[in-house]
N, C-alpha and C positions, 0 to 999 in steps of 0.2 A: 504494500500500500504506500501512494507517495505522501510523502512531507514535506513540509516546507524546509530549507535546507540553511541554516542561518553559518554561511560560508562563505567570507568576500568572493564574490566574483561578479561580471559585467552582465550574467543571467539571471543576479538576483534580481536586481529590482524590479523585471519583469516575470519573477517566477519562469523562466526559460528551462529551470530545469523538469517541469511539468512537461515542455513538451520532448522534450531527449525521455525521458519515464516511457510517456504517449506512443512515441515511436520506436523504442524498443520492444515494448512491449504489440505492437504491430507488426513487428516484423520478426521477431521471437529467435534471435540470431544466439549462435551457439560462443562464434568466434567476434569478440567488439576488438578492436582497437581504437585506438584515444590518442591524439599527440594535441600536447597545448593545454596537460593539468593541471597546471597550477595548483593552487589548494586542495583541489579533488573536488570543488562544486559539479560539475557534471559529470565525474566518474561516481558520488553520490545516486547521483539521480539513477545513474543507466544501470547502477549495480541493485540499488533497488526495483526495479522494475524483472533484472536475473532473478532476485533472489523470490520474487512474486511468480515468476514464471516454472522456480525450481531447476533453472541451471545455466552452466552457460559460466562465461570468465571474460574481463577486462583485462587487456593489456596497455594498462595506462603508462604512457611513456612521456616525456619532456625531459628539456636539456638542464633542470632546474636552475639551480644559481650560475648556471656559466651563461644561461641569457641576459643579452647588455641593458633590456628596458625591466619591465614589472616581473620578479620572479620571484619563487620563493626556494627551499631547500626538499628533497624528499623525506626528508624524515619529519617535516610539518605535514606533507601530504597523507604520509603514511598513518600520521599521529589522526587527523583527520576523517578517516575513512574507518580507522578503529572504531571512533569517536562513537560511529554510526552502527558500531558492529556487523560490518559490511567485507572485509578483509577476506573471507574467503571466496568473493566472486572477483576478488583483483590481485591481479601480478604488475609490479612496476616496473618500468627500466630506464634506465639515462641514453636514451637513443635523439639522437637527432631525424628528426620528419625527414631532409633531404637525403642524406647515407639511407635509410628504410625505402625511399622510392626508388631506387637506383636499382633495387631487388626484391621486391614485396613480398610480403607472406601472406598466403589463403585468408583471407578474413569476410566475415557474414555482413560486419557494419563498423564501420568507419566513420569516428568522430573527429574532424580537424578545427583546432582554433589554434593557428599559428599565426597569429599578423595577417590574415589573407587578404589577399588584392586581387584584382581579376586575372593579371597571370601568375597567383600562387592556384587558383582555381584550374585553370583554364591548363596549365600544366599536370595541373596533378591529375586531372581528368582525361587527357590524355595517355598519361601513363596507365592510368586503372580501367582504362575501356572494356579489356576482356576481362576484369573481376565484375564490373557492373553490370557487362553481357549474361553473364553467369548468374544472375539476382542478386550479387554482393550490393549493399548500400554506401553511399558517399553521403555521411550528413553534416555541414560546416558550420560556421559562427560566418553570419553577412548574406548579402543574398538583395536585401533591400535599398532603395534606393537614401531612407533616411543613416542608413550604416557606410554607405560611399561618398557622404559628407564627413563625416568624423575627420578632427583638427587632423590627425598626424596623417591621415589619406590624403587631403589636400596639398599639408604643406609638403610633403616628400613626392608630392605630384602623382600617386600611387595611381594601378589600372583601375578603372571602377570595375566592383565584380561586374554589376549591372550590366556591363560592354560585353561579359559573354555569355551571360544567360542563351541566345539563341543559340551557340557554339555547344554548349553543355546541354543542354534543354533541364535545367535545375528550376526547380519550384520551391518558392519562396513556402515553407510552413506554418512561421510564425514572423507576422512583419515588424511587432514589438521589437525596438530596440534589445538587443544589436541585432535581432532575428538568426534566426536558425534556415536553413535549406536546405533541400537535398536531388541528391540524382540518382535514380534507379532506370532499369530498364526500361521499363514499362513510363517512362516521363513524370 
């Protein structure tokens, strides 16, 4: 059953982790990956929606403190996800997102919140085409047009994802700030 998750991250103030919950449990994936967990707010959400579903494991990964802007350590993450007594639907690792797509591993659903811009999208969607052919899910952080405004997209002149929506054919889920998206097969 979801909860509300009282865990800094950019999904709380929209409850976002309701809908990573909503869509896990939709799509009832055995194999999640996760890059960009920060505190563990959305590996919370997705791991309870596993443990409602009765199976299935996270492999929550980030580069933790060796990222240059907002990070934190794994061992807050880890402490975290205790917190919730949730730790046996999650595995961590200190992987970096770009070394992972170079060689990917089989996975059901695919969480990214890495800084995304339209060509961290529009790349990594390239790469995953035949997991996604397959029924694998891609679900991101951005998607919306109010999340291609935000300061540090502007000022670093970033790709608007928006620009490749048709290129992906990704559907916006939730358009609440920072909004959630995704791409599946089937559009």
């Amino acid at each position: 059953m979801y909860k509300n998750i009282d865990i800094e991250s950019s999904y709380k103030k929209n409850d976002l982790g309701k809908t990573l919950y909503d869509l896990v449990i939709k799509y009832k994936p055995f194999n999640l990956i996760e890059f960009g967990s920060l505190y563990g707010y959305s590996t919370i959400a997705m791991a309870m929606a596993l443990k409602d579903l009765g199976r299935g494991k996270i492999i929550s990964c980030d580069i933790w403190d060796k990222y240059q802007y907002k990070h934190t350590t794994l061992d807050v993450a880890k402490q975290n996800i205790q917190n919730y007594n949730l730790s046996e639907y999650v595995e961590f690792r200190d992987l970096d997102f770009w070394n992972w797509l170079e060689s990917p591993t089989e996975f059901d659903f695919l969480h990214l919140d890495i800084s995304n811009t339209g060509e961290v999208i529009f790349n990594t969607y390239n790469k995953l085409i035949p997991f996604i052919q397959k029924g694998s899910v891609l679900a991101f952080e951005g998607g919306s047009v109010q999340r291609d405004k935000e300061e540090w997209m502007l000022k670093y002149n970033k790709t608007p994802i928006t620009s490749v929506k048709t290129l992906t054919n990704y559907k916006v889920i939730n358009p609440l700030w920072p909004s959630i998206s995704t791409i599946t097969n089937n559009g």
